[in-house]
C-alpha positions as a printed NumPy array, in Angstrom:
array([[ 83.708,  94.819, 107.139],
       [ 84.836,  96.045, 110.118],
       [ 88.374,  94.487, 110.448],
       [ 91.317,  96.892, 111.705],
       [ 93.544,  96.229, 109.159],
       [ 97.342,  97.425, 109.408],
       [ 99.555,  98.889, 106.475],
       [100.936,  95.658, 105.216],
       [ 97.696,  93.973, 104.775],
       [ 96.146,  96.724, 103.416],
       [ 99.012,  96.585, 101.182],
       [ 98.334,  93.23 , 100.19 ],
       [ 94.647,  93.637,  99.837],
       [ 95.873,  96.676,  97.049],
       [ 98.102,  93.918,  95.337],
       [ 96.027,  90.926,  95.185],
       [ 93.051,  93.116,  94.005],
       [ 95.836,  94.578,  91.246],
       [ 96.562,  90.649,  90.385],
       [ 92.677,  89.529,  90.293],
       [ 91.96 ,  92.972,  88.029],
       [ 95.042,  91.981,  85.601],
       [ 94.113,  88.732,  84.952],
       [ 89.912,  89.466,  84.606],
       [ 90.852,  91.666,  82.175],
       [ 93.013,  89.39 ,  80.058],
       [ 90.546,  86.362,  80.443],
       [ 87.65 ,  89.181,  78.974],
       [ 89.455,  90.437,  76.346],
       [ 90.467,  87.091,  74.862],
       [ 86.807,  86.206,  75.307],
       [ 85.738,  89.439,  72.938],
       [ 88.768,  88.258,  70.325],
       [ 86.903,  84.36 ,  70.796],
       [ 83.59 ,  85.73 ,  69.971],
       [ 84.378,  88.643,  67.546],
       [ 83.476,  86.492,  64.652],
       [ 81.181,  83.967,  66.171],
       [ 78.727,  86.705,  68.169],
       [ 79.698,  90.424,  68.15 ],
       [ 77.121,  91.588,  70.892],
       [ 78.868,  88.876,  73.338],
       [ 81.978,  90.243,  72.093],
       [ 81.018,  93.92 ,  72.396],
       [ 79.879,  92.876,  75.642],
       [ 83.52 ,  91.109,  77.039],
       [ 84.796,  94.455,  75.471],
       [ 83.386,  96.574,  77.896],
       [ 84.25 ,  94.164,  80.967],
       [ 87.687,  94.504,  79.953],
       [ 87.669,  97.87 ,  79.759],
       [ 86.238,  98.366,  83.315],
       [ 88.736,  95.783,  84.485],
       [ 91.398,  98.101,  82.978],
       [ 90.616, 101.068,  85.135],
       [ 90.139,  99.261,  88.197],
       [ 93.859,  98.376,  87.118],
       [ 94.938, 101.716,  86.716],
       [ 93.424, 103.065,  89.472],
       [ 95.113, 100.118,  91.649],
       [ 98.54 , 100.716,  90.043],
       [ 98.39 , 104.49 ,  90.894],
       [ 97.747, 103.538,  94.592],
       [100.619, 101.216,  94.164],
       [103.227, 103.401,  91.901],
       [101.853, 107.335,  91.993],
       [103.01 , 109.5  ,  89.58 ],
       [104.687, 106.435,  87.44 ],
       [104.045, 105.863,  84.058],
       [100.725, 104.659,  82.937],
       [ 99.525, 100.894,  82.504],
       [ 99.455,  99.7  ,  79.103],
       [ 97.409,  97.125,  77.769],
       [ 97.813,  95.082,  75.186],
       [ 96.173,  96.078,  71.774],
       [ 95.274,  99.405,  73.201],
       [ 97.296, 102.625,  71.836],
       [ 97.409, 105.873,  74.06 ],
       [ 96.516, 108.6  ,  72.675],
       [ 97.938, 111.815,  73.923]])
């Protein structure tokens, strides 16, 4: 990739990925819920997908809102 890119696209590179992490992560975590009964490995398995689409998702909303408060996901609880 070697595109000069200038502030607003990079800008909407940042969001787009933010959208495409978002909705992985809900599409793999209603996969594990799908197959907690059925087949626990898969579902262990979409469990840890969604959790590595969930910091990609931080990390993007912390480029696009620093300092704000921290994404929560559904089902999760923070611990502090």
């Amino acid at each position: 990739m070697t595109d000069v890119v200038d502030a607003d696209e990079l800008w909407r590179r940042i969001r787009r990925g933010r959208e495409r992490a978002a909705a992985e992560e809900r599409s793999w975590r209603e996969r594990a819920q799908h197959l907690t009964a059925t087949d626990p490995d898969g579902a262990r398995e979409a469990a840890v997908r969604a959790r590595a689409f969930e910091a990609v998702l931080r990390v993007l909303e912390e480029i696009i809102s620093p300092g704000g408060p921290p994404a929560t996901t559904e089902g999760v609880k923070q611990v502090t």
